[in-house]
Steps between C-alpha positions, in 0.01 A plus 500: 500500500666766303359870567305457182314193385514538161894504537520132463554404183148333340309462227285755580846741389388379155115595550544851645718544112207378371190631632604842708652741174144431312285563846711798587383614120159464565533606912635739704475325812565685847477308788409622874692397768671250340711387805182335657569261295727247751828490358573171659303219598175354356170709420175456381406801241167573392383794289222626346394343192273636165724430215656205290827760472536562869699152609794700302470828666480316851808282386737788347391697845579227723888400254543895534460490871782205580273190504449245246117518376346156570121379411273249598391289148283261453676155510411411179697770371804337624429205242538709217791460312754758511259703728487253754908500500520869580212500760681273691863629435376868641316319778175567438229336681283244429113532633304118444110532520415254786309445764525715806726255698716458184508839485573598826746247463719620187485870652707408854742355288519752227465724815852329626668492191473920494641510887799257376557672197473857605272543189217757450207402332233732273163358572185701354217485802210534263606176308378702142478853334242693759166494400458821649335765220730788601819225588482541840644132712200279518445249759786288572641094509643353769796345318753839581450484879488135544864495367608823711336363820616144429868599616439865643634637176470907411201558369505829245264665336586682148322698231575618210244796260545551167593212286062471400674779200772251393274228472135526662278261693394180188670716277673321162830614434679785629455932472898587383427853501620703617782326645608531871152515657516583851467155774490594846627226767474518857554248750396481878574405842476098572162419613409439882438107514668508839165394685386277256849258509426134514156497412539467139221226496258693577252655249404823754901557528562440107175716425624808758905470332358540174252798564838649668700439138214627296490800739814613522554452090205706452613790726852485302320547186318759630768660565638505164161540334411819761143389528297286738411077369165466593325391827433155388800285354375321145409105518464350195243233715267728558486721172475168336798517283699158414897537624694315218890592446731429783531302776393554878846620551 
């Protein structure tokens, strides 16, 4: 693999002409420590998430920093015309509802296909925008750590602060000015699964790897934020709010 990913010639040359002058118009993004990012080998990325906007800030920080910037979709995405073409010519992922056994199933081998590959994938923990009032990380899904502990993959955590100005939390349409509003990104160390390796199947490991992710993306956005989340992480279950949106990625 060459020292950059994004070398390779790929469809996702014509995207970056396409999507990364108007994002750097309405961003200035800065990323933190950019070369945690693996620059070789499979990853599982997963970053904060409170806006419709931020999958492009994520994926023009993630191009910028030598990978290729791959999601999880829903597989009924990839039957779209046209849409489902490019999903699966960028290698995107597909994610099936199912039961747990199906499940469990489909993530081993998307698992494997990563490790063959050498391909990173961008998988947000909280499965939807964060209910959170303040848009702190709420609780998280399983789905991020199932596929890192599947195949022992790198687990890292990410956030990103200040794309709620570009385009806010349910907000319609986008805030143009001024242009160039400031995005912070900042991206951590791989998180410690080391003692939880081959016990993907069960729910007290899965439950533990998660609070770990949520933990360790909250203390990043801290960071960039400069202020302290509060004691108790945000779950939609309990404040009886209805998740709708995206899937238990």
């Amino acid at each position: 693999m060459p020292a950059s990913e994004r070398s390779r010639p790929s469809l996702f040359w014509l995207l970056a002409v396409l999507v990364i002058p108007p994002v750097s118009l309405l961003a200035k993004i800065t990323t933190t420590d950019a070369d945690k990012l693996p620059q070789r080998g499979a990853f599982v990325l997963a970053p904060n998430h409170y806006s419709e906007f931020d999958p492009l800030i994520v994926a023009v920080s993630v191009f910028r920093s030598g990978r290729l910037p791959r999601f999880m979709a829903k597989e009924s995405l990839f039957h779209v015309p046209v849409l489902g073409w490019v999903l699966r010519r960028t290698g995107m992922v597909p994610v099936a509802r199912g039961s747990s056994a199906a499940a469990a199933k489909q993530t081993m081998a998307q698992s494997r296909r990563l490790v063959e590959d050498g391909r990173g994938v961008i998988v947000y923990p909280e499965g939807t925008l964060t209910r959170d009032p303040e848009l702190w990380p709420m609780r998280g899904k399983s789905g991020a750590v199932r596929l890192a502990l599947a195949d022992d993959i790198p687990l890292i955590p990410m956030a990103q602060w200040g794309t709620q100005h570009i385009m806010g939390r349910y907000q319609k349409g986008l805030s143009l000015w001024p242009l160039r509003k400031r995005v912070r990104v900042i991206i951590g160390d791989p998180v410690d699964l080391s003692d939880l390796r081959g016990r993907a199947a069960e729910p007290a490991v899965l439950n533990e790897a998660t609070a770990r992710l949520m933990t360790a993306i909250t203390e990043l956005l801290e960071q960039l934020r400069d202020e302290k989340a509060p004691a108790e992480r945000w779950n939609p279950s309990e404040h009886g709010q209805r998740e709708t949106g995206r899937l238990d990625s």
